[in-house]
N, C-alpha and C positions, 0 to 999 in steps of 0.2 A: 686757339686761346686755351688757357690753363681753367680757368673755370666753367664747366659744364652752358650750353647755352639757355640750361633752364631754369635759372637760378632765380627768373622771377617768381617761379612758382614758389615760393619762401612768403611771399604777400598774404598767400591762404594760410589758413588755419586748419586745424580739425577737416571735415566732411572735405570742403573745396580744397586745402591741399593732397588729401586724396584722390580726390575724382580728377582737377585737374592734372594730379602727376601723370597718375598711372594713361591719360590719355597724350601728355608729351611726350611722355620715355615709353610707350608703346614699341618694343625691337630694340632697346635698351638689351644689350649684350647680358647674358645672364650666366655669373662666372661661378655660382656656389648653388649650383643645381643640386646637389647630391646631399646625403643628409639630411634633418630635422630643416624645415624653413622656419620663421616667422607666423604668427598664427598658433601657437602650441596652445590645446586646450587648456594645459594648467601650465600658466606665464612662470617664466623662469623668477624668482622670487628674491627680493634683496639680501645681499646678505647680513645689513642689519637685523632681520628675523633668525639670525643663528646667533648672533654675536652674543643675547641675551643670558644664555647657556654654555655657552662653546666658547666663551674668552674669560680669562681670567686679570689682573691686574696686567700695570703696563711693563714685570717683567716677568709675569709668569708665563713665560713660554711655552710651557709644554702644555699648553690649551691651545685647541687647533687653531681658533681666533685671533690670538695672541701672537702668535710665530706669521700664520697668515699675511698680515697686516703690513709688516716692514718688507714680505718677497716681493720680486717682481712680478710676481704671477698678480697679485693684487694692486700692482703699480701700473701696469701694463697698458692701460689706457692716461698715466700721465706718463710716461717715459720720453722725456724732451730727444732723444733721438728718433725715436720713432714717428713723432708729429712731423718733423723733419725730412723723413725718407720719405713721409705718406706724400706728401706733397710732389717730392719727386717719380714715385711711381705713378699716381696720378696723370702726371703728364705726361709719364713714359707710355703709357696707359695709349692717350689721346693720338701720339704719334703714331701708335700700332693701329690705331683705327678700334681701339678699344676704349671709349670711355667707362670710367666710374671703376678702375683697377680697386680702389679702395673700400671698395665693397668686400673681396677677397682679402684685404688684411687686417679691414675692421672685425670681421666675424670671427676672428680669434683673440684679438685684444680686446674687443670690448662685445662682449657676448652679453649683455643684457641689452647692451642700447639695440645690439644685431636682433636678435630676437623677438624684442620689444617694437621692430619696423619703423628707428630711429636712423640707417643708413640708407639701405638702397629701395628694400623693399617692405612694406605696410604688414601689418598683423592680415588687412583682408584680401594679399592679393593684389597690391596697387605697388607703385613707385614712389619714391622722393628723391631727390637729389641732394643724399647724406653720405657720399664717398668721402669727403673731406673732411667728414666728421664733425660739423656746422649744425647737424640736429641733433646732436648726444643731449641729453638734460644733465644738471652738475655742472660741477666745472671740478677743474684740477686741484683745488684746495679744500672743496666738500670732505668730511670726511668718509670712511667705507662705509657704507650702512644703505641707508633710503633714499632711492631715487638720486644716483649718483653713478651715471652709467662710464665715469670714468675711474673707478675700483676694480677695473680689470677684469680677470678671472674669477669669479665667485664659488660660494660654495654649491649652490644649486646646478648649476654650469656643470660641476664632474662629480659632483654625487649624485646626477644624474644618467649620467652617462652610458649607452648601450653599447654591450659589444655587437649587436646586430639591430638590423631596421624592426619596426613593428609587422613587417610581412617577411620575416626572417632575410633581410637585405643583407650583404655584405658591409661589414666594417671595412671604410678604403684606407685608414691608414695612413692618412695625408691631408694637408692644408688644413684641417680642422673642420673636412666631414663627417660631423660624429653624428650617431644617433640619442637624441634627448628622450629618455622615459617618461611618455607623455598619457601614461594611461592608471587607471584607480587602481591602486594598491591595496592591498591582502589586508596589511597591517593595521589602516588608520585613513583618515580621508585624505585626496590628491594624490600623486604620486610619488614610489617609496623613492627616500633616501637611501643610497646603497653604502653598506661600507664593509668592514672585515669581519662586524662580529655576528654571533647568530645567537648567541643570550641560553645556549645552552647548560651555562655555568653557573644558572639560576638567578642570575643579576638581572635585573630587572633593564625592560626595553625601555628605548626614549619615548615621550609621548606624542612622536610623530609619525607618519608613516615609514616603515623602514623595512630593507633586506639587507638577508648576507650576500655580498659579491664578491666575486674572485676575479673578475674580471677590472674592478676599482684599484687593486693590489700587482698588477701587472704590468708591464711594459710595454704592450698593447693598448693599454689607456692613454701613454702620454705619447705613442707613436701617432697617433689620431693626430697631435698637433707640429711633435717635432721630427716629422718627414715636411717639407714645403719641395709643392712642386709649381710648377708652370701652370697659371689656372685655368682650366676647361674651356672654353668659350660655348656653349651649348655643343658638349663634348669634345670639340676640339681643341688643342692646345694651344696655346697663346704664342709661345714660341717651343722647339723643339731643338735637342741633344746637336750640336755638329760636331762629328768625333776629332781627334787632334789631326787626322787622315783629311779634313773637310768632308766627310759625308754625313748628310743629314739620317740622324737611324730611325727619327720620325718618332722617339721617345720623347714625352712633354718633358722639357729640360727641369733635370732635377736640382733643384735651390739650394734645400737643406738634406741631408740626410743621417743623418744622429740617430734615427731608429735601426737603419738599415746597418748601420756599424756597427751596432751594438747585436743585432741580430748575426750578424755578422761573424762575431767572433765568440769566444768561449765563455762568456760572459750569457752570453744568448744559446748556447747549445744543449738542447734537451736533454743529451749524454748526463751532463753535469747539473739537472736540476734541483736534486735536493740539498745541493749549497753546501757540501761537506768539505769537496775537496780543494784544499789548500796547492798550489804549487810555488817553487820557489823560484824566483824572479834572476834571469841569467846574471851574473856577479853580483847578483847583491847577496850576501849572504845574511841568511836570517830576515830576509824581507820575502814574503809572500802572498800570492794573490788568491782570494775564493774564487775560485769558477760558479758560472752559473747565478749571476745578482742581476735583480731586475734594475731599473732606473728607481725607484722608492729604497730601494738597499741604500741607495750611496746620496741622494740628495732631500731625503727625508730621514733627520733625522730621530732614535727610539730614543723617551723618556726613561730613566731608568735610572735607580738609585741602587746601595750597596743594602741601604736601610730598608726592609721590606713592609715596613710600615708608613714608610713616607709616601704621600696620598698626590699620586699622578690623575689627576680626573682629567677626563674629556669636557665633562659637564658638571655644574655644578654639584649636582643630586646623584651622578654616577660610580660606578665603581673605583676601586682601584686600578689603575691601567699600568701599572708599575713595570718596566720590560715590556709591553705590550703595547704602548698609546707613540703611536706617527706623530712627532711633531709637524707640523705644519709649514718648514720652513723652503723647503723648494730650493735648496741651494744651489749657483750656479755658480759660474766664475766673474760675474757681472760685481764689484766693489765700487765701482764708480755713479753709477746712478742713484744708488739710495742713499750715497753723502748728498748728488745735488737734491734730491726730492725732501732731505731735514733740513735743507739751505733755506730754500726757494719758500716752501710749505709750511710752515710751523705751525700754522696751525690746524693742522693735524692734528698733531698732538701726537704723535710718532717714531717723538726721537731716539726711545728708547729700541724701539721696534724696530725703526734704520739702522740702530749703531748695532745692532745683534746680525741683522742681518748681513752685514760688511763682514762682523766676526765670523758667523758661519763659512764664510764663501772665502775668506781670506785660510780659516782651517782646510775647506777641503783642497783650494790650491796649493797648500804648503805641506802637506799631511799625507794626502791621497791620490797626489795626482802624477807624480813623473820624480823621477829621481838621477843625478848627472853625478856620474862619475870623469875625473882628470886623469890624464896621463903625458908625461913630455918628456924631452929625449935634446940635449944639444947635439948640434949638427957637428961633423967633423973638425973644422976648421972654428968653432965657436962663435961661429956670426948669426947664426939663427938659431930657433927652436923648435922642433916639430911638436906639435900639440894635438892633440887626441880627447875628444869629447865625447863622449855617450852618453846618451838618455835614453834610459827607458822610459816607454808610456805605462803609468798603472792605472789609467781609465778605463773604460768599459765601451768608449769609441773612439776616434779617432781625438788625437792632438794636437790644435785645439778643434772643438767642434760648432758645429750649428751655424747661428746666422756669419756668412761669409763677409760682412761690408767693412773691413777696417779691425777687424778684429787677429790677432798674430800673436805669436809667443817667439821668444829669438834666445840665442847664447850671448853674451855679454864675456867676452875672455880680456884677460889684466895682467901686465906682466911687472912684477917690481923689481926694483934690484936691492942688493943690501943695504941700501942706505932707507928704503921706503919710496924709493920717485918712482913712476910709471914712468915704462920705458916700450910698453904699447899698449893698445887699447885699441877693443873692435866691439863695434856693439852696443858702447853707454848712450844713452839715452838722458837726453838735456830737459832737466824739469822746467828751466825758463824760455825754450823756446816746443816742443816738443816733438825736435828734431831726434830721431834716430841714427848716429852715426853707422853706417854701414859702407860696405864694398863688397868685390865680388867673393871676398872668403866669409862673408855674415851667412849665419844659419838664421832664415826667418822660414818660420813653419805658419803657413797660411795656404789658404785655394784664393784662386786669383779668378774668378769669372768674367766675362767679356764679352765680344761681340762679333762674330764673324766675318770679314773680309775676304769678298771671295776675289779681289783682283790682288791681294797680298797675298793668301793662302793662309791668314792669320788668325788666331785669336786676340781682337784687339784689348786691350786692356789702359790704355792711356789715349789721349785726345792729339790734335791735330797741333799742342801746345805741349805736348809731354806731361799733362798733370793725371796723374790715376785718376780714373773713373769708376762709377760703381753703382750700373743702371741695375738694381735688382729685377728689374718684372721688360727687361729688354735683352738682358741677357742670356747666352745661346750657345755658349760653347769655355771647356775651361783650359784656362795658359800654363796654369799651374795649381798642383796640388801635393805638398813636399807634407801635408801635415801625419803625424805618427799614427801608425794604426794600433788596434788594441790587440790584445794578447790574443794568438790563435784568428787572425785573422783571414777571411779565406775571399773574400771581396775583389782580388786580386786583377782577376778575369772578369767581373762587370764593370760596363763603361760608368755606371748613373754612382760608384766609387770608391772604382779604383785611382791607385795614382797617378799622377800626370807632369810629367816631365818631373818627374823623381822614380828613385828605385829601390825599395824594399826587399831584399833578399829572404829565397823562402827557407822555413827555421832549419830543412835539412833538404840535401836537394832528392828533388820530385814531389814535394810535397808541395801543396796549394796553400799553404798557409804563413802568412808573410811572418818576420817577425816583427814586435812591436818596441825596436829599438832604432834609435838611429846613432851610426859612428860617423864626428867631422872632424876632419884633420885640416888645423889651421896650422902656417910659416909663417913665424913673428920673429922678424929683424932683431938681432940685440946686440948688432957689431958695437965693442967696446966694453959692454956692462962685464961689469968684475965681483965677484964674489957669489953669495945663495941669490937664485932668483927665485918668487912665490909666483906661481901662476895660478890664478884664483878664476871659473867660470862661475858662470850666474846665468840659469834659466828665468825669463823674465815672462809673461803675460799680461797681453794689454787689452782693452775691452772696446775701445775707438780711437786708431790712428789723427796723428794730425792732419791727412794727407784725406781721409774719410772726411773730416770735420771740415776740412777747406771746399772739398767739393757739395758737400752740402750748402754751406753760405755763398757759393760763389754760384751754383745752381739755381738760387732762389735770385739771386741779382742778374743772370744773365736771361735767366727763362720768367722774368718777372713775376714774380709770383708775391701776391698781397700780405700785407700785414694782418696775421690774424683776426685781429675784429675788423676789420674791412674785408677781409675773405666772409667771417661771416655773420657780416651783419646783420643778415635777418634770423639768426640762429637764435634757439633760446637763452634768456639769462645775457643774451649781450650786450653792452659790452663787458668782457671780464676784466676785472681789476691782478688778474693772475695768467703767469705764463706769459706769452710772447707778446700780448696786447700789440704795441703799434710797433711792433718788428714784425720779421717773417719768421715762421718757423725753422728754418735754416739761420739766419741772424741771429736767433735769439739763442739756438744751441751755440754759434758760434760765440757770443757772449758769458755762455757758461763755462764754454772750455778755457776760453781766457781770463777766469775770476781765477785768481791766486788762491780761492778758498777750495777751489775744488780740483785746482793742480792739472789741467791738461791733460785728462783722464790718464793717473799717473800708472804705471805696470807692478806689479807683484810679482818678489822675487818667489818664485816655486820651489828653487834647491838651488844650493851652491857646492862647489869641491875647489880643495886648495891641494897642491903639491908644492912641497919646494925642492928646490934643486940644490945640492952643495956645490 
């Protein structure tokens, strides 16, 4: 069955649902051994107690508060996809003989409720049965501040954050075993807040406890979360690596790896760290990349005006941060969930903070992220056309990256003829049903993860029905991996991400370092057409497939799984008048993707090129 069988213990309260849990779930699988537990002498703190200071109005941005607000990193705990997958990993969970997987993916979205001994396990040491997320306090339309353990990532959560354990333990760098700084600080009572400055400039400190870190400002703070592996099971792996060979190499199968890419390539090379050297990007002239940017260079962005007088405060009472002050905006390539979270949520009171945040993540995809050049040639006899597409990646990992479930970037090529008709097409992508038109010449850049079949010799990746699947916390082996690497990439030779059933050519040969280009040559039919033809490409990125979204609601109908407040009805605050109420969490995403307001999580064009032909 999908829900835990101890889900009367919900009847108790306080004292008795402690004692009684922690004596049910006694051998209760424990998947987030490593790192800070639950219990921390000084509780991780709301981030209403920063907002006071640290936000400014609802578009002054460049207060960490303020930018904060509308990212995903502060949504994280309402992001209607991820209620979704929980649900499904959950029970993927169950079938392994692992219950309560969502212990291992609530302690990174929702790290106060995790903390706080609102999931799996108690501030003393005991258990509860909160994998489902049933005990979080808040709900989804609370706004950020107090006692509201669905505000995601907070500010205490990573300005807290150690690069080593309190007995000098190793930083792992994965799933989100961080170390919490849980000890009295120098500066002020509890412990410090860390962050870049050290108040040497005579400017006066905040009046809370605080240090300078360098280790807050690095790429190693956010590898802590965006490497996901296969969770530990009291050390062992839940599931492990099977190479494209079938052999198992006994590596906990790696999920995410975004750190490792980045580390990876020249972007991550100690050679080039003091950020100076520029190089220029193969054909593009006059476009160049800095070597050597951590993940805060490029997804946080600096306040900065021409006016040196114009007054960037972190705080209200603080200095000028003018060039100097980290917006708080966390941008990613995600533009589709903070339209539905202004939809669904208003009162929040947000909107401004959503619509920024879309803008940010819509610049860096359009701005910073890959660039496509055209080229074509008519065939001899004039019935076809050969076409030549390049993209270069200008990210600092892999093309596209991170969470694998449904997420893809494709080319989109258009042939016109002189009159203006399309005379082919490969690649459009239908906003009313949210079909993607492809065949076997479409370039879709995606990693396809799956599930071993050792009587096919296969990586399975589709069901006994033909429909893609996309077991996150079952999956064990990958079918494919065509997506771009980043510049100087030398990953090449490890299996946990290199390519897979794709081929990167290295930048010269003998060298280990792939390039960060891809060339596709598509044949586009044009017997007949007369006169110039425009052949126009279009790089597109999308954030969740229809084919993700279908297996999601059809998951929830097949593996029955409840309607939110009948999942959890003993939870607090319930039942909720917001979010999936008397759907399942899979139905209820599937209801958003089919609102015409939020368009079938529609793709952004990245870059386009046109040639025409006389």
């Amino acid at each position: 069955m999908f829900r835990s069988t101890h889900r009367y213990a919900r009847a108790c309260v306080g004292a008795c649902l402690i004692a009684i849990s922690s004596v049910l779930l006694a051998g209760t699988p424990d998947l987030t051994a490593r790192g800070s537990q639950p219990g921390l002498t000084h509780p991780l703190e709301d981030s209403g107690n920063c907002t006071g200071c640290h936000a400014g109005g609802p578009i002054e941005f460049h207060y960490p508060a303020t930018s904060w607000k509308g990212s995903m990193m502060a949504n994280a705990g309402r992001d209607p996809v991820f209620w979704a997958a929980l649900d499904v990993a959950n029970a993927d969970g169950e079938s392994l003989g692992v219950p309560g997987v969502g212990d291992w993916c609530l302690r990174c979205h929702v790290p106060e409720g995790w903390f706080g001994g609102r999931v799996s396990k108690t501030t003393s040491g005991g258990r509860v049965d909160g994998a489902d997320g049933c005990l979080l306090q808040g709900d989804h339309d609370d706004p950020p501040g107090f006692g509201n353990d669905y505000s995601g990532i907070g500010c205490h959560f990573c300005h807290r954050v150690e690069p080593k354990g309190p007995a000098g333990e190793p930083n792992f760098l994965e799933s989100g075993d961080i170390w919490i700084d849980d000890l009295a600080c120098a500066t002020g009572s509890g412990p410090c807040r860390a962050g870049p400055y050290d108040y040497s400039d005579g400017t006066s400190p905040p009046p809370h406890a605080w240090k300078k870190s360098e280790h807050i400002s690095s790429s190693e703070m956010c590898g802590s979360c965006h490497n996901v592996t296969s969770p530990l099971n009291n050390g062992v792996p839940v599931r492990t690596l099977i190479s494209p060979a079938g052999i198992d190499t006994g590596i906990a199968f790696p999920i995410e790896r975004t750190y490792t890419e980045w580390l990876k390539s020249d972007y991550g090379t100690a050679l080039f760290a003091d950020g100076l050297e520029a190089v220029p990007v193969q054909n593009q002239p006059g476009v160049n990349v800095k070597r050597q940017q951590t993940c805060q260079d490029c997804h946080m962005e600096i306040a900065r005006s021409e006016d040196p007088q114009e007054q960037f405060l972190g705080c209200f009472f603080g200095p000028n941060r003018n060039g100097k002050l980290s917006i708080h905006n966390f941008s990613g390539a995600n533009t589709w969930v903070p339209k539905i979270l202004k939809g669904e949520f208003p009162s929040l009171g947000l909107d401004e903070a959503f619509d920024q945040a879309v803008q940010w993540s819509t610049e860096l995809l359009t701005e910073r992220t890959a660039t496509i050049v055209t080229r074509a040639t008519r065939s001899g006899d004039g019935q076809a056309l050969a076409i030549e597409v390049e993209v270069t990646n200008l990210s600092g990992h892999k093309l596209p990256t991170g969470y694998s479930e449904g997420r893809r970037m494709w080319i989109e090529l258009e042939v016109r003829d002189a009159g203006g008709a399309v005379i082919y097409s490969n690649g459009a992508w239908n906003p009313a049903t949210g079909e993607l038109q492809r065949d076997a010449q479409t370039r879709v850049y995606e990693i396809k993860q799956g599930i071993w079949d050792p009587q096919s010799g296969q990586c399975k990746i589709t069901d006994a029905q033909g429909r893609a699947v996309f077991h996150f916390v079952r999956n064990n082996c990958v079918a494919k991996d065509n997506r771009i690497p980043p510049l100087g990439f030398t990953g090449g030779g490890d299996i946990e991400v290199a390519p897979v059933a794709a081929v990167y050519p290295p930048e010269r040969p003998g060298s280990n370092r792939l390039r960060n280009v891809d060339v596709v040559s598509v044949t586009a039919p044009i017997a007949g057409a007369q006169g110039a033809l425009t052949i126009r490409s279009r790089l597109h990125y999308q954030t969740a497939s229809k084919e993700y979204i279908e297996f999601l609601r059809d998951q929830a109908v097949e593996r029955g799984f409840p309607a939110e407040n009948t999942l959890c009805a003993d939870g607090p605050g319930r039942p909720f008048d917001v979010g999936p109420q008397a759907q399942s969490r899979g139905a209820y995403l599937y209801s958003l993707w089919s609102n015409p307001s939020y368009g079938r999580s529609p793709p952004v064009m990245v870059d386009s090129a046109q040639v025409v032909l006389p």
